[in-house]
matplotlib code that plots the C-alpha trace (Angstrom):
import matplotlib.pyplot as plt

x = [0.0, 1.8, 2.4, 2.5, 3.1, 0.4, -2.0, -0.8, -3.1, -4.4, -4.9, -8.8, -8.8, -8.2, -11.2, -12.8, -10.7, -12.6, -11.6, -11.2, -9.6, -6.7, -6.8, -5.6, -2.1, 0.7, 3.5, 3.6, 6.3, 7.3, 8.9, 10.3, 12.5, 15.3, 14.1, 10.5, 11.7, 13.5, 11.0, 8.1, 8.9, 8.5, 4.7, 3.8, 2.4, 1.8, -2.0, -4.6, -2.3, -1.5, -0.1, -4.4, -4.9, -3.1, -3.0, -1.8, 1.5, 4.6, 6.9, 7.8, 9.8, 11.4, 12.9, 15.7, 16.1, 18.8, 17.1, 15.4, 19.3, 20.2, 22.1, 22.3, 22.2, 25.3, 27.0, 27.2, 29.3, 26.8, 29.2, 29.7, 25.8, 25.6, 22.1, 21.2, 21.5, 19.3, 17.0, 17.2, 15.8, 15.0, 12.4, 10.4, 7.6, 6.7, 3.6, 4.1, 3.0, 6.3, 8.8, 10.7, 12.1, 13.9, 15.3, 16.3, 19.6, 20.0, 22.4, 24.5, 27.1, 29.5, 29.0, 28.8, 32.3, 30.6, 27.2, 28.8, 30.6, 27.4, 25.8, 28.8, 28.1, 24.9, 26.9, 29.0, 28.7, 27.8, 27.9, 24.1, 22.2, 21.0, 23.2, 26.1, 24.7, 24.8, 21.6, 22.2, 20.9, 18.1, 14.3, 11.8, 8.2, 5.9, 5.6, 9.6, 10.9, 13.8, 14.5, 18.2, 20.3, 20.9, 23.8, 27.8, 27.3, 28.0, 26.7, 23.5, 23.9, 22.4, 22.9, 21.5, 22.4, 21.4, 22.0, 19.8, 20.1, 18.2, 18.1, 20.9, 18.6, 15.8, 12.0, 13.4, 15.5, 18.7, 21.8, 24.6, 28.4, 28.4, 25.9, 28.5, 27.4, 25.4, 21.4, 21.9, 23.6, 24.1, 21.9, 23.0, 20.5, 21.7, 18.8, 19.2, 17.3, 16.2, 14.4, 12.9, 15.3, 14.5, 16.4, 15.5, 17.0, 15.5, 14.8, 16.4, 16.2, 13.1, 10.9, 7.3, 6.5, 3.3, 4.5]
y = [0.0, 3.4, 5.6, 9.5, 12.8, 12.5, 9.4, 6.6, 4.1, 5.5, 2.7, 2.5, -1.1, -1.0, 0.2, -3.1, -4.9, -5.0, -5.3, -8.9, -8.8, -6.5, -8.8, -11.5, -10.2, -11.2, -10.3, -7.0, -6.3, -2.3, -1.1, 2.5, 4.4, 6.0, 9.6, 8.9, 6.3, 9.3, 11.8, 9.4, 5.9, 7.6, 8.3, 5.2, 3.2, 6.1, 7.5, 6.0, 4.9, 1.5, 0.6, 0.5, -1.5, -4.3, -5.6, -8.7, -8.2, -10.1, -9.6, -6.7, -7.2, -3.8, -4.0, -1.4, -2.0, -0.5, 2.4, 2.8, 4.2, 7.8, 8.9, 5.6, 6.6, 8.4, 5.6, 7.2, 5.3, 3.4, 2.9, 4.1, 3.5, 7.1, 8.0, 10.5, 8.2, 5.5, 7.3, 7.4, 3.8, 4.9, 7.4, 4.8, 3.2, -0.3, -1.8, -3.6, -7.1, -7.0, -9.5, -9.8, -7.0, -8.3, -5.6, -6.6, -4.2, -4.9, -3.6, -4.3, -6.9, -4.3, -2.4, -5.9, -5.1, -1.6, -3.2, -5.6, -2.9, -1.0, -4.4, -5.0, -1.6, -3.1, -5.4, -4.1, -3.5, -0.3, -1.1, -0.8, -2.2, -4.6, -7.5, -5.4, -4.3, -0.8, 1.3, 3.4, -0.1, -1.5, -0.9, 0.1, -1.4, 1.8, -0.2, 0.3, -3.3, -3.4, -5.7, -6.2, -7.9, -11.7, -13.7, -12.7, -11.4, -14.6, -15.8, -17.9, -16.3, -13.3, -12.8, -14.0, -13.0, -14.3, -12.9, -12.4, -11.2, -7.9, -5.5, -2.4, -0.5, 0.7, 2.3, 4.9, 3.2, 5.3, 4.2, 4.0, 3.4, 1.9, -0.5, -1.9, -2.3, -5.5, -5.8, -7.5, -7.3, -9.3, -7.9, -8.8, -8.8, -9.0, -9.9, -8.5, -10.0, -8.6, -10.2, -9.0, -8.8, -11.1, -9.1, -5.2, -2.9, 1.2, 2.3, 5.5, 7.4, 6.3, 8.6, 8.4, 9.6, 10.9, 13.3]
z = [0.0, -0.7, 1.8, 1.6, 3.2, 6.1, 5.1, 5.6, 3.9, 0.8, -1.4, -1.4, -1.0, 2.8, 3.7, 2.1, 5.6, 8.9, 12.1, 12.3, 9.2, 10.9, 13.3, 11.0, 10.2, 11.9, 9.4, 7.8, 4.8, 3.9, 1.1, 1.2, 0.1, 2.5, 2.1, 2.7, 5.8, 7.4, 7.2, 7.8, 9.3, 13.0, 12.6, 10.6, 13.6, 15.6, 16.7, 14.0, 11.5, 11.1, 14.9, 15.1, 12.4, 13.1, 16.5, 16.2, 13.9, 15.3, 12.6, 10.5, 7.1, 5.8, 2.4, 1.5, -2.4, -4.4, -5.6, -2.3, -1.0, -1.4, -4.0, -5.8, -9.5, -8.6, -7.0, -3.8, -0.8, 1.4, 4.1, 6.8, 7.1, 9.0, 11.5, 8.4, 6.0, 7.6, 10.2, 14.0, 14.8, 18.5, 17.7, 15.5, 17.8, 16.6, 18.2, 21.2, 19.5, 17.4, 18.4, 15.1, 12.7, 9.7, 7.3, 3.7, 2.2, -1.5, -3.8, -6.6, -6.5, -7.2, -3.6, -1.8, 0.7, 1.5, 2.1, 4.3, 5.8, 6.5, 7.9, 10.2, 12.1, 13.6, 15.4, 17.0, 20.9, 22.6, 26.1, 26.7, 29.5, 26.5, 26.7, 25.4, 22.1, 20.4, 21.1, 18.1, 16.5, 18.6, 17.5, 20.2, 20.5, 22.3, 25.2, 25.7, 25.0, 22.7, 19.9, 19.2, 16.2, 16.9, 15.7, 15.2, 11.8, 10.2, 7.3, 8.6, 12.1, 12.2, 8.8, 5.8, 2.0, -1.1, -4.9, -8.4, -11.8, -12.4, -14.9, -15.5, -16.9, -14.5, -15.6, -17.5, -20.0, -18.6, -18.6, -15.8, -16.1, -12.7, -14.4, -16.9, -20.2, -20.2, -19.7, -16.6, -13.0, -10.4, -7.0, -3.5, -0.4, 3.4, 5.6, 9.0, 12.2, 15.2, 18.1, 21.3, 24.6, 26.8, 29.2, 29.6, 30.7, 31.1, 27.5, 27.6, 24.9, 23.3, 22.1, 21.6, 17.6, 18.2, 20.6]

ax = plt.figure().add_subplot(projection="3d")
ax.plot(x, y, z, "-o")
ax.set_aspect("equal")
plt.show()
């Protein structure tokens, strides 16, 4: 369903869903581009938006795809993966149902040490009250509880990547040189997990969106 500006839900469709039809989903997948994320991600389960709509979600699935990152079609650096680049994970409220975020990073094969660069920051510890982990890093349900990154950034612990063949040319027709000068590339996707503490700590430093 797209999401702009201050409505969330505009596809007319959702208003065919009732209540116990909310009630049904347990597993809700986003796909948004960085700049919108920033600006809007906060808000997105905030008040009468979606964190009222579905009650029962206990998994969220965010897909970052290659043109979702800024500055891609000039083949801007993606690491370091800096706050501003992403967006400040401890002002996003999730609802407090959620005990698993995955996020999905695709780019092209090309970028694939700086992508795993930019996946290797989420790892590393920050000396929270969180079992050692970084807080810069953790998601926040509304209720306070944390969800942190599992695993030791291994391949098939805590990570998970896999590869496709796309296209180099992208809606437009427009070329790239970064593209090389086939039809096709090779994509990359890291899969990131996080899973709710089982230990908490205070959650300092979360902030409500809808404030």
């Amino acid at each position: 369903m797209p999401y702009g500006g201050g409505s969330t839900l505009t596809d007319p469709r959702v208003h065919w869903f009732k209540p116990e039809h909310w009630a049904r989903i347990t597993h809700f997948h986003i796909f948004g581009q960085m700049y919108i994320l920033q600006q809007q991600f906060g808000s997105l389960f905030s008040g009468s938006h979606l964190g009222a709509l579905i009650p029962n979600v206990s998994k969220i699935t965010l897909t970052l795809r290659y043109t979702d990152w800024w500055n891609w079609e000039s083949n801007a650096p993606i690491a370091p993966l800096a706050r501003t680049q992403f967006f400040p994970l401890p002002r996003v409220g999730l609802p407090d149902s959620v005990t698993t975020m995955v996020v999905q990073f695709e780019s092209r094969e090309g970028k694939l040490s700086e992508l795993n660069a930019a996946v290797a920051e989420m790892f590393v510890p920050g000396g929270t009250p969180f079992k050692g982990v970084n807080a810069v890093w953790q998601w926040h349900r509304r209720d306070g509880r944390a969800l942190s990154v599992k695993g030791s950034c291994a391949e098939g612990d805590g990570v998970r990547t896999w590869k496709w063949d796309g296209p180099t040319s992208l809606g437009d027709g427009q070329k790239y040189r970064h593209h090389g000068e086939g039809e096709t590339m090779v994509y990359v996707v890291k899969e990131v997990t996080w899973q709710l503490d089982a230990e908490q700590g205070p959650a300092a430093g979360v902030v409500d969106p809808s404030e």
